[in-house]
C-alpha positions in Angstrom: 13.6 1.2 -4.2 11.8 -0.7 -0.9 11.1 1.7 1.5 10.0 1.5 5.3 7.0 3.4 6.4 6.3 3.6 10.6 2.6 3.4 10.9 0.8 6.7 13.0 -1.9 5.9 15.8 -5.1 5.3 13.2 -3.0 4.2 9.9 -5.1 1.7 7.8 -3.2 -0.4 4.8 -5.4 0.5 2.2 -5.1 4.4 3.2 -0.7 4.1 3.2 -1.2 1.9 0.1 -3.2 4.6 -1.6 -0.8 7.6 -0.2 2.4 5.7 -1.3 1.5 4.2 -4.8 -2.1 6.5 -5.7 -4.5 4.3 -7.2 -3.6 1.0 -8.7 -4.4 -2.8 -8.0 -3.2 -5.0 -6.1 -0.7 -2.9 -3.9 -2.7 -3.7 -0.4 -1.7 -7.5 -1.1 1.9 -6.1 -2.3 2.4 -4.9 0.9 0.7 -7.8 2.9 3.2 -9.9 0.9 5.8 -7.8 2.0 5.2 -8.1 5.7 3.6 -11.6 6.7 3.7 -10.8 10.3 1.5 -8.3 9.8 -1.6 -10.9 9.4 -0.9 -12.9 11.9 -0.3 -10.2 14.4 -4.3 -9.7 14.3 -4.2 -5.7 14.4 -7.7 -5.8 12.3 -8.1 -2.7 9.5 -6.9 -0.3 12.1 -3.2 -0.4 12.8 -1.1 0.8 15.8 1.2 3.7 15.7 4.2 2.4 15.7 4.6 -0.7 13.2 7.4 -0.4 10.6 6.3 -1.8 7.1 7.7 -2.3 4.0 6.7 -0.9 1.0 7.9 -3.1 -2.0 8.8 -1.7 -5.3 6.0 -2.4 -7.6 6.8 -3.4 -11.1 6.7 -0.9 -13.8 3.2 -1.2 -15.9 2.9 0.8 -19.5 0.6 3.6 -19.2 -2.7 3.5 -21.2 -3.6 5.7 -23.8 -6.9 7.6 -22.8 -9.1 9.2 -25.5 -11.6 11.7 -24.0 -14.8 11.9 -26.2 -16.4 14.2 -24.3 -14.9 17.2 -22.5 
């Protein structure tokens, strides 16, 4: 499900992207897709407080079998 986040004084997309979705490709230029004001609005990497975005659902991917050698 889509969900709106309000940005807080010092909020930088890649640190919201990380918080919402953890670690996975791609999501900063999920978001940007999401809200194409957001470039042209010129904020730089540091956002205002304020700014409501939309965080798209990101499609589901399968999860990878991991084999630890060691430890």
């Amino acid at each position: 499900m889509t969900q709106l986040y309000e940005t807080r004084a010092g909020d930088r997309l890649d640190q919201i992207a990380l918080g919402h979705y953890g670690a996975q490709a791609g999501v900063v230029e999920r978001i940007l897709d999401a809200n194409p004001d957001l470039l042209l609005a010129g904020h730089g990497p540091v956002l205002p407080a304020g700014l409501r975005l939309v965080l798209p659902d990101l499609p589901a991917t399968p999860t990878d079998r991991v084999v630890r050698l060691f430890g």
